[in-house]
C-alpha positions in Angstrom: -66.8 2.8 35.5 -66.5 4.0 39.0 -68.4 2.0 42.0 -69.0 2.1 45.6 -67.0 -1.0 46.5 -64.1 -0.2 49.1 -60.3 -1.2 47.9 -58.4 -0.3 50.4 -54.5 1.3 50.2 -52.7 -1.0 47.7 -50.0 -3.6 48.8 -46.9 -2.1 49.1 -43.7 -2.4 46.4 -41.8 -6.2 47.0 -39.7 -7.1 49.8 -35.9 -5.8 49.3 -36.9 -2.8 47.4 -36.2 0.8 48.6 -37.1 4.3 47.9 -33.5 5.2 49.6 -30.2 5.2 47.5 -28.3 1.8 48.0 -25.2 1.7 50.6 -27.0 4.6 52.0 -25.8 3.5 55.5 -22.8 1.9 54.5 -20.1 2.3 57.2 -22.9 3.7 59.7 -23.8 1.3 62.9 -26.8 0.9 64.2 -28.4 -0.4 67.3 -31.8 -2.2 68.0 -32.6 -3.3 71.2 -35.2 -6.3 71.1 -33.6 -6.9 67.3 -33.6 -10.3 67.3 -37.3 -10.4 66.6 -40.7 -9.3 65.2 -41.1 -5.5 64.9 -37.2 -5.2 65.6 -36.0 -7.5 63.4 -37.7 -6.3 60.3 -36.3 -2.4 61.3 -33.4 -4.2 61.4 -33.4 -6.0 58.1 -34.1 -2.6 56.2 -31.0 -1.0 57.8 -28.9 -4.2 56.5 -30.5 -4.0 53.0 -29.2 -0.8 53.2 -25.4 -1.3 54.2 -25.3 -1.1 57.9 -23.7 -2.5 60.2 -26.1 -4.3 62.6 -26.0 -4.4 66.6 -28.6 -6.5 68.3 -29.1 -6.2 71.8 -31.4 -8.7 74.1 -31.5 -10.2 77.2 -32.0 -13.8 75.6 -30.1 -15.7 73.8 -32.2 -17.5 71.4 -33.5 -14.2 70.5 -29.5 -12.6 69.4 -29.0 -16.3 67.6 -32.3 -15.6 65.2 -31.3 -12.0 64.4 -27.4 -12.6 63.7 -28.6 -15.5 61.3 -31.3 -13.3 59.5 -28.7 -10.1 59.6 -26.0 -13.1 58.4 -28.1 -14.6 55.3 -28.7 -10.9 54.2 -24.8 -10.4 54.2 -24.3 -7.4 56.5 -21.6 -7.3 59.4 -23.5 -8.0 62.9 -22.7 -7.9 66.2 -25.1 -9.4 69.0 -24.7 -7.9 72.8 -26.6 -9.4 75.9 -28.3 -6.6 77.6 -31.1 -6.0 80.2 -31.9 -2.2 79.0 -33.1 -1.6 82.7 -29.5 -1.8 83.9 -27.2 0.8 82.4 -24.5 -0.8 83.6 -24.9 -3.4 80.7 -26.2 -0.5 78.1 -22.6 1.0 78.4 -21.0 -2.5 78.3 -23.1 -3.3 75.0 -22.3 -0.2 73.1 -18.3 -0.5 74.3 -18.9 -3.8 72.7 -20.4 -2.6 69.4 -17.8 0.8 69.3 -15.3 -1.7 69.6 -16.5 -3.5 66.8 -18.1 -0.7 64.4 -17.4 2.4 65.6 -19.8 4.8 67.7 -23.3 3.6 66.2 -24.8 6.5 64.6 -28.7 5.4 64.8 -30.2 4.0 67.9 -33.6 2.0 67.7 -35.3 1.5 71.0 -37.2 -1.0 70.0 -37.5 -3.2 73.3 -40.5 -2.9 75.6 -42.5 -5.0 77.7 -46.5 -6.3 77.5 -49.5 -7.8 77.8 -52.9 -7.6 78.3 -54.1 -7.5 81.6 -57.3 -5.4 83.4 -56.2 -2.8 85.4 -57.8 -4.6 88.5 -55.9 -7.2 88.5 -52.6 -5.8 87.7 -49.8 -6.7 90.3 -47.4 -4.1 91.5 -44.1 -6.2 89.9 -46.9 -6.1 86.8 -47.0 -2.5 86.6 -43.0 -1.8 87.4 -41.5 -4.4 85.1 -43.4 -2.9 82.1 -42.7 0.7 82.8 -39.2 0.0 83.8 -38.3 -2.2 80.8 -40.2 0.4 78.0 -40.0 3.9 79.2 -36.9 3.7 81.9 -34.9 1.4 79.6 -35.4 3.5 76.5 -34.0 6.4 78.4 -31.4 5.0 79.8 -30.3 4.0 76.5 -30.6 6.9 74.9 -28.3 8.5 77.3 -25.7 6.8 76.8 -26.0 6.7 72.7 -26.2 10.8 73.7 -23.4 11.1 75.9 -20.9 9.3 73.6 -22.1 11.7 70.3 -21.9 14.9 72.5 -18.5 13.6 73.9 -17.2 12.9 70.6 -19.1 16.1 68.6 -20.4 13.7 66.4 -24.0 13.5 64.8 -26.5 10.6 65.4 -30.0 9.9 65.1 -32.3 8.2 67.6 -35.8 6.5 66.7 -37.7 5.1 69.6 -40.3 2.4 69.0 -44.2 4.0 70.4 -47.8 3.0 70.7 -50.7 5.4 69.6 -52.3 4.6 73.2 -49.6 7.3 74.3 -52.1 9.2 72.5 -55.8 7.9 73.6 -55.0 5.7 76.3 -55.2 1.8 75.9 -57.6 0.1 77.7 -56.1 -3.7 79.1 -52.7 -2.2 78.8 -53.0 0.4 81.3 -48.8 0.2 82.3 -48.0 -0.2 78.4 -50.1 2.7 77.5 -48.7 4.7 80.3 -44.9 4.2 79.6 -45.5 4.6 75.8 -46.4 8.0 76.8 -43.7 8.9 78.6 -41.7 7.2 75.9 -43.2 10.0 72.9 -42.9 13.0 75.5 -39.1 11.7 75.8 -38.9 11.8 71.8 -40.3 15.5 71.9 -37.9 16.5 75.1 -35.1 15.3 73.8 -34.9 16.4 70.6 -35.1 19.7 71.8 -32.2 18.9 74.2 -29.8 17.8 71.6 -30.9 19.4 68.4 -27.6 21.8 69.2 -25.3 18.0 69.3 -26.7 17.2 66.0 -28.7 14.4 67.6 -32.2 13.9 66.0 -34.5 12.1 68.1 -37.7 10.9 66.3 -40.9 8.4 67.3 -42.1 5.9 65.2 -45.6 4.1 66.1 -46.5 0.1 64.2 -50.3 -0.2 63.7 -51.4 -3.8 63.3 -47.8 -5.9 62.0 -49.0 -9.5 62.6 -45.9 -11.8 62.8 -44.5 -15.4 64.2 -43.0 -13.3 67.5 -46.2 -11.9 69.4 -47.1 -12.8 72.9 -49.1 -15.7 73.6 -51.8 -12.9 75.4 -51.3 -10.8 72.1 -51.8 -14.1 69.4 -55.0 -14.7 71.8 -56.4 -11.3 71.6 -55.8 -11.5 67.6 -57.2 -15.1 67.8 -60.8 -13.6 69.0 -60.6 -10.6 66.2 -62.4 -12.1 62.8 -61.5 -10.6 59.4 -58.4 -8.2 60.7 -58.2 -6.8 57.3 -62.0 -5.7 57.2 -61.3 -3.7 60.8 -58.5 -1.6 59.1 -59.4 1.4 57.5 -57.0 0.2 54.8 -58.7 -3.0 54.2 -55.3 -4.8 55.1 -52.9 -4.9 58.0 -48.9 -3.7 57.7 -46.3 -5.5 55.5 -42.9 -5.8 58.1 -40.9 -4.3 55.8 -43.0 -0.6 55.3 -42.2 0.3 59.1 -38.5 -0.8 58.3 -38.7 1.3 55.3 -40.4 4.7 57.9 -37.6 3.7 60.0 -34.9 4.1 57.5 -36.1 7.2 56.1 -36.1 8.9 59.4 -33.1 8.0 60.5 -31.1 9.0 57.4 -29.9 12.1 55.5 -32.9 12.9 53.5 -34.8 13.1 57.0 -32.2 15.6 58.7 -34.8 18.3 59.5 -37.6 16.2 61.0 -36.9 15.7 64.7 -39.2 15.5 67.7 -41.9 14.0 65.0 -43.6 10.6 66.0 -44.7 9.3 62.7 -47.8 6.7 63.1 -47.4 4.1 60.1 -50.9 2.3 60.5 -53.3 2.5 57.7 -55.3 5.7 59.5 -56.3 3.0 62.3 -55.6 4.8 65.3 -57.7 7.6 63.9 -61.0 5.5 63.2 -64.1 6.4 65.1 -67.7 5.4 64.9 -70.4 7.1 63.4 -72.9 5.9 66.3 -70.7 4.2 69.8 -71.2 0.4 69.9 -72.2 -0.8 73.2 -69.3 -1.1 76.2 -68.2 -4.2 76.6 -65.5 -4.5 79.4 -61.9 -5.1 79.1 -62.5 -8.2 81.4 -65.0 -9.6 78.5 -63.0 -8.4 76.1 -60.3 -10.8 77.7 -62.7 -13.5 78.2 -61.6 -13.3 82.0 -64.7 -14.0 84.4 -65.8 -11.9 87.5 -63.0 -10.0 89.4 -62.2 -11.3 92.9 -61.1 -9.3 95.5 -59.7 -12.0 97.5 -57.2 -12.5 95.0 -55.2 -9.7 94.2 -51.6 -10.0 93.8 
């Protein structure tokens, strides 16, 4: 007997299953920025379940440690790189390290990106260059250089970079995050046009609400003041890790050849919620539990 009462999307299958073949990526490389943790590490741990070869790239140390051990217990081959993505310099060195090692990776995940929430007001300029420079300048450069080597050695690859669906309506409290994200899904859509002829797919992929152990203090506190996350989802439950690994997978491999220049959004319908009546505005500084703005303190 039907009823009214919401259920939500259903839970999705067990960790470590797959709707992809296995050894789909065997003898394939592939690179994640920012893999050592969160969002990165569970793209990461998909790929492995899957038969890649795993390259982890960071700028901390601690961070390449908990991703080889996690890539390590799963049983795939990986290879950790220290790299500030802002300096290409070190993204060349990293991928001579992992060609070296693997071969020419054939899927690149730009995963790394920096943020937190801050009002607009009382961003600093080091604030505002920092962000953009680490997500949207740092995902380029890195994509160049995964380009150049496929186009120099006519071989096929496939790029997925890691975006926000405030590229889409703006984010509010995030105004340098929301801003780079942007220009990080116009790069998706540029670029794939651009090497579509080098056989070089280039695809977005946005997380909705993923809670996990890695967040940002800022971020944990923002969660911290949100009651019942589950009831705010359209779904009626926030992401499992492993389904973005599993959309990340899929578009990187050979039953996703055709889609390139897509940014898939894997969050429940969130992004596309809206009110029947507008609740009142409260300001991002309430929002933030931050008191009155002073003027004679800006950084």
């Amino acid at each position: 007997m039907a009823t009214d009462a919401p259920i939500g999307l259903p839970e999705p299958p067990d960790a470590g299953a797959s709707a992809l073949p296995p050894g789909t990526y065997d003898g394939v490389a592939v690179f994640v920025t920012g893999g050592g943790t969160g969002l990165g590490r569970a793209v990461a741990t998909e790929f492995a379940r899957l038969g890649a070869s795993i390259v982890i790239a960071s700028r901390k140390p601690e961070h390449l440690t908990q991703g080889a051990d996690t890539m390590a217990e799963l049983g795939a081959d990986v290879c950790t790189v220290t790299c500030d993505i802002r300096e290409p310099d070190q993204i060349a060195a990293a991928f001579d390290t992992a060609e070296e090692r693997f071969g020419l990776p054939g899927v690149l995940i730009n995963n790394a990106a920096a943020n937190f929430p801050v009002p607009a007001e009382d961003m600093s300029p080091n604030a505002w260059r920092t962000v953009v420079d680490i997500t949207l300048n740092g995902t380029f450069f890195c994509a160049r250089e995964f380009a150049r080597r496929h186009i120099a050695a006519d071989t096929p690859g496939s790029i997925i970079n890691i975006g926000a669906s405030y590229a889409w309506t703006g984010g509010p409290g995030f105004a340098h995050s929301a801003a780079a994200k942007a220009g990080v899904k116009n790069m998706v859509e540029t670029l794939a046009v651009e090497w579509g002829p080098y056989g070089i797919q280039v695809n977005g992929l946005v997380p909705g609400l993923f809670p996990h152990d890695d967040m940002t203090v800022d971020i944990k506190g923002n969660l911290d003041r949100t009651n019942a996350k589950d009831a705010c989802q359209p779904a009626l439950r926030v992401g499992r890790l492993r389904e973005l690994g599993w959309a990340a997978t899929f578009l990187a491999s050979p039953y996703a050849r055709f889609i390139s220049g897509h940014t898939l959004v894997v969050d429940g319908a969130n992004w596309q919620r809206r009110s029947l009546t507008n609740p009142a505005v409260v300001t991002v500084r309430d929002q933030m539990g931050k008191g009155p703005f002073e003027p004679g303190d800006r950084p």
